[in-house]
TORKOL-4160 file (C-alpha; in steps of 0.2 Angstrom, whole numbers, padded with zeros to 4 digits, m for minus):
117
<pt num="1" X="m0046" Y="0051" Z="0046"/>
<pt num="2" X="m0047" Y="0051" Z="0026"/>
<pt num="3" X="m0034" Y="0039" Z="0018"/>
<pt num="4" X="m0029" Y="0046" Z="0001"/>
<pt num="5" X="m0020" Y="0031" Z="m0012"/>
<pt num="6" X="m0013" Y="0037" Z="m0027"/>
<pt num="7" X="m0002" Y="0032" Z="m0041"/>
<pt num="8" X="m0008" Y="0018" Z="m0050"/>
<pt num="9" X="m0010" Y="0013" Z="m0067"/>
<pt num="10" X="m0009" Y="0002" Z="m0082"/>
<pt num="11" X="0011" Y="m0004" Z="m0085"/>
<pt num="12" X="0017" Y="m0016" Z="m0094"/>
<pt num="13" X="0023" Y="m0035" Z="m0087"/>
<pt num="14" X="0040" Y="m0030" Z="m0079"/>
<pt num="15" X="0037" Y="m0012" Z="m0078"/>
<pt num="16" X="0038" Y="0000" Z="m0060"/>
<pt num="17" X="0023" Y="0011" Z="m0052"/>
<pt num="18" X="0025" Y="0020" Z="m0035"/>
<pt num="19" X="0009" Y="0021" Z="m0024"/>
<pt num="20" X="0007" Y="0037" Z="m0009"/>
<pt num="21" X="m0005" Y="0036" Z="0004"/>
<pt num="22" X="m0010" Y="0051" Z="0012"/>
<pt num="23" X="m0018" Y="0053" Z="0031"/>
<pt num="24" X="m0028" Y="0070" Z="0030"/>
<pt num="25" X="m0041" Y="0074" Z="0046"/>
<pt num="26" X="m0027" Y="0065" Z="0060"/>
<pt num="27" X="m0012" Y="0073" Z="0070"/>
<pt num="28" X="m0001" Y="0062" Z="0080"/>
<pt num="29" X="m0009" Y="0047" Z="0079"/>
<pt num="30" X="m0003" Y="0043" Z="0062"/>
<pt num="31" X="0015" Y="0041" Z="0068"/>
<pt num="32" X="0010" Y="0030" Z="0082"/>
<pt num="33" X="0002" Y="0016" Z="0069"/>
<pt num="34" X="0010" Y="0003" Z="0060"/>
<pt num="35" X="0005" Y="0006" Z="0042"/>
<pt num="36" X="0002" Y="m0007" Z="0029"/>
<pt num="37" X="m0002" Y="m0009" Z="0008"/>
<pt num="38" X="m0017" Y="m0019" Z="0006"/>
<pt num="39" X="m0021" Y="m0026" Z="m0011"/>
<pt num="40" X="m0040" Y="m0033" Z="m0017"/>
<pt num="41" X="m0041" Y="m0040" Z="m0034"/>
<pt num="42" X="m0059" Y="m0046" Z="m0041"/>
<pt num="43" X="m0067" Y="m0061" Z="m0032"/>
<pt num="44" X="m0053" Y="m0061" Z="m0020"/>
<pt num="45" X="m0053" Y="m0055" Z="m0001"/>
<pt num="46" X="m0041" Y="m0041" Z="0003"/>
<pt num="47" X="m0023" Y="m0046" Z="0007"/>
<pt num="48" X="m0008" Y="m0037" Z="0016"/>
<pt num="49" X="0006" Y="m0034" Z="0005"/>
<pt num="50" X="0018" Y="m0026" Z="0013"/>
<pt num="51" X="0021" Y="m0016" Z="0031"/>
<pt num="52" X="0029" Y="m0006" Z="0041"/>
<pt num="53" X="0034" Y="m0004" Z="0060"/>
<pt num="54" X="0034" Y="0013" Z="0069"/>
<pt num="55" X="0053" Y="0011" Z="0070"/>
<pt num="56" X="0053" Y="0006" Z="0049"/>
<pt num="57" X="0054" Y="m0013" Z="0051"/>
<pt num="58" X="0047" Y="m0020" Z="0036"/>
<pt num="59" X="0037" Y="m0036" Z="0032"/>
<pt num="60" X="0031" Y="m0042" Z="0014"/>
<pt num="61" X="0022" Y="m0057" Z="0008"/>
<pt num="62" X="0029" Y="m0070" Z="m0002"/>
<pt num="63" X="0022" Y="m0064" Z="m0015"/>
<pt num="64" X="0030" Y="m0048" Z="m0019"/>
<pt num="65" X="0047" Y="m0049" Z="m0009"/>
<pt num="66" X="0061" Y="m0042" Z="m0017"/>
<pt num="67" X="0049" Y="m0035" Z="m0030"/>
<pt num="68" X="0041" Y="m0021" Z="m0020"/>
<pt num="69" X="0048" Y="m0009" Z="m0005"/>
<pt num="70" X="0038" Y="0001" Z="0007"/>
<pt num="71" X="0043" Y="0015" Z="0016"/>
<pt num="72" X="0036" Y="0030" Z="0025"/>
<pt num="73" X="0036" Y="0048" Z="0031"/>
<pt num="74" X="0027" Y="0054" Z="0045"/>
<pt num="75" X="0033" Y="0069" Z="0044"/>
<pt num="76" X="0018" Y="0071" Z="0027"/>
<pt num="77" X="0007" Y="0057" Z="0036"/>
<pt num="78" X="0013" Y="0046" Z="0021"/>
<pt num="79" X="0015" Y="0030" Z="0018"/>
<pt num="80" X="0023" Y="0023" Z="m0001"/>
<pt num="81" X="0024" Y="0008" Z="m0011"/>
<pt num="82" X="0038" Y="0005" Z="m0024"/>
<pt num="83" X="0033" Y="m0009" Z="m0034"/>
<pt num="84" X="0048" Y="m0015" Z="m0049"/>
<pt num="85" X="0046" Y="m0030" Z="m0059"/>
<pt num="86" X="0028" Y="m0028" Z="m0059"/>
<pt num="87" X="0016" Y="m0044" Z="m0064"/>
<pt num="88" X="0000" Y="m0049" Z="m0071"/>
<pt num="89" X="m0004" Y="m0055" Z="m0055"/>
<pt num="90" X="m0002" Y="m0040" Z="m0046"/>
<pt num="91" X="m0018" Y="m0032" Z="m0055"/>
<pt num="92" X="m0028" Y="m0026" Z="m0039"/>
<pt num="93" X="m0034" Y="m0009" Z="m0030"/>
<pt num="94" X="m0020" Y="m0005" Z="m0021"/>
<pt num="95" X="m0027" Y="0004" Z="m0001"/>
<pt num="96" X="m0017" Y="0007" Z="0014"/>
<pt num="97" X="m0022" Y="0008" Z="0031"/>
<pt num="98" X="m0016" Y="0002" Z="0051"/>
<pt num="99" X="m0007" Y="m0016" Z="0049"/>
<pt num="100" X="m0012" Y="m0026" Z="0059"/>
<pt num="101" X="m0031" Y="m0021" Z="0055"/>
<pt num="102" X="m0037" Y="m0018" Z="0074"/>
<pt num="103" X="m0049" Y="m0002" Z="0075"/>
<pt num="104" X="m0041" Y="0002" Z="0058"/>
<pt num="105" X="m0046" Y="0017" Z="0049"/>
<pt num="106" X="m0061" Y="0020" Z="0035"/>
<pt num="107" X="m0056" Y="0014" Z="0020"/>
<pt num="108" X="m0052" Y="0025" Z="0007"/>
<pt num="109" X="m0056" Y="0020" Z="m0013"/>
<pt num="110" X="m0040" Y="0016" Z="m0017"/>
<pt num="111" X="m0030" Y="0016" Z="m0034"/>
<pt num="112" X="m0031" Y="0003" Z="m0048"/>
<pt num="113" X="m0014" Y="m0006" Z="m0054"/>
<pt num="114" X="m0018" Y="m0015" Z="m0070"/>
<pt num="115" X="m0002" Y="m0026" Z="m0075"/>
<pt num="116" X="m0005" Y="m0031" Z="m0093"/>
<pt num="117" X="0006" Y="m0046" Z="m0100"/>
């Protein structure tokens, strides 16, 4: 399994970016899996954002709710991030992957958000 994050970049305080990830090299597998955004910014561990169920329930952190929507299509093996109201503090590399993290898949490299204030 190769997990392909796109759609960072550097926005503004208050600005919007919407992250894809991509599941090449897996068939049915991907539908089966709870999905989650993961974010890792320098000097800190890597924390769950934002995840969604088989069924599309959806859970965020405290941190970003009402600020950021995930959502998915198994149909393109895709999992996506809307992120509004963007802050400094959500300056990290931006990774998806199972949620929760049991036998979870390589990690891919992830995409860089830079939130300038």
């Amino acid at each position: 399994v190769q997990l392909q994050a796109s759609g960072g970049g550097l926005v503004q305080a208050g600005g919007s970016l919407r992250l894809s990830c991509v599941a090449s090299r897996i068939t049915f597998t991907f539908s089966i899996n709870a999905m989650g955004w993961y974010r890792q910014a320098p000097g800190k561990e890597r924390e769950l954002v934002a995840d969604i169920s088989t069924s599309g329930n959806t859970n965020y952190a405290d941190s970003v709710k009402g600020r950021f929507t995930i959502s998915r299509d198994n149909a393109k093996k895709a999992v996506y991030l809307q992120m509004n109201n963007l802050k400094p503090e959500d300056t990290a590399v931006y990774s998806c992957n199972k949620a929760p993290l049991v036998r979870e898949w390589p990690w891919g490299q992830g995409t860089q958000v830079t939130v300038s204030s």
